[in-house]
C-alpha positions as CSV (number, residue, x, y, z in Angstrom):
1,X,-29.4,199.4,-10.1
2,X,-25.9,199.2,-11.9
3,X,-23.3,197.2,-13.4
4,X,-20.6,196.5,-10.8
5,X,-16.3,195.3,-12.2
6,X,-14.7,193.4,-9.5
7,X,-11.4,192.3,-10.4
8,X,-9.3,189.8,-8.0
9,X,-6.2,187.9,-8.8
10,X,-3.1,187.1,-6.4
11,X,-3.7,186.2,-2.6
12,X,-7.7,187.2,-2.9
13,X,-8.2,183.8,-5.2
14,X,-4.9,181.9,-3.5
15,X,-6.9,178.8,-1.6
16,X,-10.8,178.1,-1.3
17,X,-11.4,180.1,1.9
18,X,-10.2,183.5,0.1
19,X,-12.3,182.2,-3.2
20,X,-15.5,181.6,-0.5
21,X,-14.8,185.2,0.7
22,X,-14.3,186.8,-3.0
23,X,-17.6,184.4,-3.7
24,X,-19.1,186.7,-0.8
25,X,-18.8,189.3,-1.8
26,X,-19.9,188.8,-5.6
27,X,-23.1,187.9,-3.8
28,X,-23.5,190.7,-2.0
29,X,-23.4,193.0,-4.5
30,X,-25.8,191.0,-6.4
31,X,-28.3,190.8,-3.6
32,X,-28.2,194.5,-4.0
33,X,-29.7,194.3,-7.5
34,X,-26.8,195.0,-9.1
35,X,-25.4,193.3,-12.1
36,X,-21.6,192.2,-11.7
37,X,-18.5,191.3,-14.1
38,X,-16.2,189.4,-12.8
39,X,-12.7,189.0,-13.8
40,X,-10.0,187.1,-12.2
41,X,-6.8,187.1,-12.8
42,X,-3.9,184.8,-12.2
43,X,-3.7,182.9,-8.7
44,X,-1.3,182.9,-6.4
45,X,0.1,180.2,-5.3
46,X,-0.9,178.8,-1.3
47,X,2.5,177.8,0.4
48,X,0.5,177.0,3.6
């Protein structure tokens, strides 16, 4: 297929069930016969 960017930083990669959902949808794109970059940028911080 193609190459697929997904960028996420901030709230998307702020505590393990957000990184299970960006981890998601990673996989999905790869199930579609993609190939995917990644990048991830700076977390922020949970205050839950």
């Amino acid at each position: 297929m193609g190459i697929i960017v997904q960028k996420f930083g901030g709230s998307s990669v702020a505590n393990i069930d957000k990184l299970n959902q960006v981890a998601s949808k990673i996989l999905e794109e790869k199930n579609k016969g993609n190939d995917v970059v990644v990048v991830v940028s700076a977390q922020r911080k949970d205050y839950r």
